[in-house]
C-alpha positions in Angstrom: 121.8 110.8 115.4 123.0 108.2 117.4 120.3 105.4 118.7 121.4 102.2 120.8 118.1 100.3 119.7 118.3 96.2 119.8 116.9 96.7 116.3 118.6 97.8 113.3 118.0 100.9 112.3 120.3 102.0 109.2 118.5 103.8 106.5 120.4 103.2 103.5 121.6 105.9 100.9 118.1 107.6 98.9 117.6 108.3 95.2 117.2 111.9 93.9 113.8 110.7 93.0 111.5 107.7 93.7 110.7 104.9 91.2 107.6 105.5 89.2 106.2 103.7 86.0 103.8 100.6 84.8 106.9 98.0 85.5 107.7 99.7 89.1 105.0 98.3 91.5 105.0 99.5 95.2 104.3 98.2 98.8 101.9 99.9 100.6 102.2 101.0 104.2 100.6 98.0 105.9 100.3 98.8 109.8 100.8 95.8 112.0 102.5 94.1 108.5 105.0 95.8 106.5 107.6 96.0 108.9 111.6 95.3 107.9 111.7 91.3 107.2 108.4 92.0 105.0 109.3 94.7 103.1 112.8 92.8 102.1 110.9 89.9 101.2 108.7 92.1 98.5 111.9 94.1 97.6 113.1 90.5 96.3 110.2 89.7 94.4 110.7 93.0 92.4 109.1 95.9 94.5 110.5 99.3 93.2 109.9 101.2 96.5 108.5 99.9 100.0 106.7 102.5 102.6 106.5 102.0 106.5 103.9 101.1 108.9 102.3 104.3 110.2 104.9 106.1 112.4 103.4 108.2 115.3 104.5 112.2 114.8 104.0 112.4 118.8 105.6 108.8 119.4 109.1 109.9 118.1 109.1 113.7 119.7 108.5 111.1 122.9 111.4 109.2 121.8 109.5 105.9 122.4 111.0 103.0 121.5 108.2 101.0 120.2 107.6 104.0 117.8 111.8 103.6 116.6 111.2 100.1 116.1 108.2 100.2 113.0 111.5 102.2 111.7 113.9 99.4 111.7 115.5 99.6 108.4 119.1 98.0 107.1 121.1 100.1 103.9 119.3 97.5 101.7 115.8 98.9 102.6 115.8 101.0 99.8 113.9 103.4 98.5 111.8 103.7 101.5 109.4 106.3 102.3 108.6 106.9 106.1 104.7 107.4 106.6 103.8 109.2 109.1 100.3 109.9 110.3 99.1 113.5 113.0 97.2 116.4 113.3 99.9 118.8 114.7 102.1 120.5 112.2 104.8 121.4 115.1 104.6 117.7 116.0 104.9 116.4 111.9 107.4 118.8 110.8 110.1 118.1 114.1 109.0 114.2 113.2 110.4 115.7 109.5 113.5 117.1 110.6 114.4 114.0 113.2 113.7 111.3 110.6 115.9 113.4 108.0 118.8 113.5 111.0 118.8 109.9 111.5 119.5 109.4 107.6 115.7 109.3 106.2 114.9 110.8 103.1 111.2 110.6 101.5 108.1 111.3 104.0 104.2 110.4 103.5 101.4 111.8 105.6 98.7 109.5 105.6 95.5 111.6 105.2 93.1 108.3 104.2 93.4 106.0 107.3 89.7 105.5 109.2 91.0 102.9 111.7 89.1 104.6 115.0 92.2 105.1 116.8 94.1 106.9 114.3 90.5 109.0 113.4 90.2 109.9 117.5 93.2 111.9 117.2 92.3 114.2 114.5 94.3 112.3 112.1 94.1 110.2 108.8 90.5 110.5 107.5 89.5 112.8 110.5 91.8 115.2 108.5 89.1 115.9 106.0 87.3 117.5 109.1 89.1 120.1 108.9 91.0 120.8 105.9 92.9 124.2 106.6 94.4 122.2 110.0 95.1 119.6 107.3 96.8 121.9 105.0 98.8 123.5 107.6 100.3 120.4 108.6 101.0 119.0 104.9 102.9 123.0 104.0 104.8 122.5 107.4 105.8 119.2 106.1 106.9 120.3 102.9 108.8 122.7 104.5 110.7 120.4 106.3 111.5 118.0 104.1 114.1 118.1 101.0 112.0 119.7 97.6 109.7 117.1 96.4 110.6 114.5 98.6 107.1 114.8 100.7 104.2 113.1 99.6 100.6 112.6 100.9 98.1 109.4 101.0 94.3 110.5 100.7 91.2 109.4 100.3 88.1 110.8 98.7 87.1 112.0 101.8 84.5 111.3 104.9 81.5 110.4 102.8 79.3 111.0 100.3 78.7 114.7 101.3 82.5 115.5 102.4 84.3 114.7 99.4 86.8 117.4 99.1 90.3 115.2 97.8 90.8 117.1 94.8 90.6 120.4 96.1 93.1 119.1 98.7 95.0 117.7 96.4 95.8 121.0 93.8 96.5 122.6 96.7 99.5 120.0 98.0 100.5 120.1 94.3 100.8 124.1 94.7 102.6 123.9 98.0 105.0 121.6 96.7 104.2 118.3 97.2 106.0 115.2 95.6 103.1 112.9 95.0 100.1 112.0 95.7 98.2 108.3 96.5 94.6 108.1 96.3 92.7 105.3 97.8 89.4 106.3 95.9 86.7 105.5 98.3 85.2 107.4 100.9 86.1 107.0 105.1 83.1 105.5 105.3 83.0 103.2 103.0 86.5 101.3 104.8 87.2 98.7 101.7 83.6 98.0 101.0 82.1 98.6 97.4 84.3 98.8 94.4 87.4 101.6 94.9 86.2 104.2 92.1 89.0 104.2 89.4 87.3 107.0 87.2 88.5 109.2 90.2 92.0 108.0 89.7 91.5 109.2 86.1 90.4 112.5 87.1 93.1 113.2 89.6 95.4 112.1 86.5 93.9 114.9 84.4 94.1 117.5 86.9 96.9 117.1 88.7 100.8 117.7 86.9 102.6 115.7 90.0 102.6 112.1 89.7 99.4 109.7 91.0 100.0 106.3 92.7 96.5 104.1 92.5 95.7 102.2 95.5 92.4 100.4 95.9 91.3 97.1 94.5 94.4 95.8 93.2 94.5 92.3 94.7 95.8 90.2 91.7 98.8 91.7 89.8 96.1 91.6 86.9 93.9 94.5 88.9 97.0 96.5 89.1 97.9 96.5 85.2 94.0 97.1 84.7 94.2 99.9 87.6 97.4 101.8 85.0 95.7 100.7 81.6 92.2 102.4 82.7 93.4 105.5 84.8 96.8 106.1 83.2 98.2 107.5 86.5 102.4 106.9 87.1 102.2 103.9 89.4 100.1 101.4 91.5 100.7 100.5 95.2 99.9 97.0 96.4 98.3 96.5 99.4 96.4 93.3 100.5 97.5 92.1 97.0 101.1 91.9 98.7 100.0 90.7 102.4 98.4 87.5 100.7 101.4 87.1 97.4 104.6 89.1 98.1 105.3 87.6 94.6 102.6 90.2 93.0 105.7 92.1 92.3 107.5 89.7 90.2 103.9 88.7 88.6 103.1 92.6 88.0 106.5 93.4 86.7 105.8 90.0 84.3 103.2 91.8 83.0 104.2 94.8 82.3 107.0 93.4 80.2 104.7 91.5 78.3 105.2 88.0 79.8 102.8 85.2 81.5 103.4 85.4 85.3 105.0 82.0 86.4 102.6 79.5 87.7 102.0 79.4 91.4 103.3 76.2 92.8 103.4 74.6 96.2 107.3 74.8 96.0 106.9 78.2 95.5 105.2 78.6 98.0 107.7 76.8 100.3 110.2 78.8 98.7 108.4 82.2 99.7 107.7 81.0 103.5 111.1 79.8 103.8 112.7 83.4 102.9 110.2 84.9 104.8 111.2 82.6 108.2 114.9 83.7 107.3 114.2 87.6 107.2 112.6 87.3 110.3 115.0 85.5 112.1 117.7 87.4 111.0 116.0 91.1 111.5 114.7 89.9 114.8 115.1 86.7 116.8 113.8 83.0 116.1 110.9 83.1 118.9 109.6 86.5 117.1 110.2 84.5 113.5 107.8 81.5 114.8 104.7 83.6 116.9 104.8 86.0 113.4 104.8 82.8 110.9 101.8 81.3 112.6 99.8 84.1 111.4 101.7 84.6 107.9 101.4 81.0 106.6 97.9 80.6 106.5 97.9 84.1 104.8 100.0 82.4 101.8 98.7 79.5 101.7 94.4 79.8 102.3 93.3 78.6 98.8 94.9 75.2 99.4 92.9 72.5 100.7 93.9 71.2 105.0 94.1 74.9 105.6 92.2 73.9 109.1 94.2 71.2 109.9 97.7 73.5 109.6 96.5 76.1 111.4 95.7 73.9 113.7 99.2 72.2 114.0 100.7 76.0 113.5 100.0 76.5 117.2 101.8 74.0 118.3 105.3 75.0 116.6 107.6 76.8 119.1 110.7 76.7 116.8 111.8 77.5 113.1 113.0 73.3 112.4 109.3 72.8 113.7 107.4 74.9 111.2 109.7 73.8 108.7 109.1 70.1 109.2 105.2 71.4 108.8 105.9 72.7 106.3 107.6 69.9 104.0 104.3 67.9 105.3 102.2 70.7 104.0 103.8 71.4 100.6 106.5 68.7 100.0 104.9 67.6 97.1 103.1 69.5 94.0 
């Protein structure tokens, strides 16, 4: 399928199957954040398989090109799974069979998000409103894709009364479905309270496809805690990544048995510096320096003059800018 996008957009050559296991930590689909420079950065610190932004079913059968571009990928992008979020099963399984055209392989509904804008349209969360719409979409899907390459993100459900993710979830497992992710809390709930791990354990017991865990797991420590308590096949990091892309390396520390290395302000440089570099490179410098000013202070907020770099962050309108802020910053340990 041929695109002429000032973006790349070159999906790479997919596994039979995706990564799964205790040592094979994920990167959730972060909307507004895990776009191509990010997810390249967390593939270096050890992430086994990286998911998109949210990708609009309706946006692509429009062909628009803002929709294309939360798809930029290079052949190095992988594994990758394409999320996609709807409430139209024509509209999700054409968004299927184009993706599959243009060289994607693996495919996520997301059946958890609450964000009001996503919810108005019947999708994510709002799903749960209406589960056989929900179920028609997810067997559409499945029939689209390649055999077990579809997955599905839920939640637990609307609320305390409308909790019906494990009934939706045998029944994805009878269609066909690859996987599943639970985010166990409710739409309601948003990321408030504690995410209820005992329901990851459940969903473990009942399902046989394989459970990702996603909830909570902010430290690389939550996530081994997350696989130790629940036993399910893998964990997804979320926040955890958009504040340490090196969670991976930590995580994958861990699971071998070995203390994660120290952070240190050189690492941290280090990190910021690849980060600037992606960007650049998978976009343009003046996109590299209005993203960094919001990334930085995401890296480095437990370090004291946080105020006075953000601050000075607003005044950088080049890469040799921030970098000079940057040695000032962090130069020394």
């Amino acid at each position: 399928m041929a695109h002429s996008y000032d973006f790349p957009l070159s999906p790479g050559k997919q596994p039979d199957k995706l990564p799964l296991g205790r040592n094979k930590p994920w990167l959730a689909p972060l909307a507004g954040y895990s776009d191509l420079p990010f997810r390249m950065l967390c593939r270096e610190y050890g992430a086994a398989c990286c998911v998109t932004e949210m990708v609009s079913a309706k946006g692509l059968a429009y062909n628009g090109t803002n929709t294309w571009r939360v798809l930029a990928t290079v052949p190095e992008d992988t594994p990758l799974v394409v999320q996609l979020f709807g409430a139209e099963a024509s509209f999700l399984a054409d968004a299927v069979r184009t993706l599959r055209k243009a060289g994607y392989s693996f495919f996520d509904l997301n059946m958890g998000c609450s964000v009001p804008k996503v919810a108005r349209q019947g999708a994510g969360s709002a799903m749960f409103r209406d589960p056989d719409n929900a179920l028609q979409c997810a067997r559409a899907m499945i029939q689209a894709a390649a055999p077990g390459h579809m997955s599905f993100k839920l939640r637990l459900g609307l609320n305390e009364e409308n909790k019906p993710w494990l009934d939706i979830a045998l029944r994805l497992e009878d269609m066909g479905a690859g996987l599943v992710t639970l985010h166990p809390r409710t739409a309601k709930q948003g990321f408030s309270g504690e995410a209820r791990w005992e329901e990851l354990a459940l969903a473990k017991e009942r399902l046989s496809i394989p459970v990702l865990a996603s909830g909570d797991l902010l430290t690389a420590e939550d996530g081994m805690r997350c696989l130790e308590q629940t036993g399910v096949d893998g964990v997804m990091y979320a926040r955890g990544a958009l504040t340490n892309p090196g969670i991976f390396a930590e995580h994958i520390a861990l699971a071998a048995g070995t203390s994660p290395k120290p952070a240190s302000k050189k690492a941290l440089k280090a990190m910021i510096t690849r980060h600037m570099a992606l960007i650049s490179t998978l976009g343009n410098e003046e996109n590299a320096v209005f993203r960094l000013r919001s990334i930085v202070p995401r890296y480095v907020r437990t370090l004291p003059g946080i105020r006075r770099l953000r601050q000075e962050l607003c005044h950088c309108t080049s890469l040799a800018q921030l970098d000079t802020l940057l040695d000032e910053f962090l130069g020394q340990d």
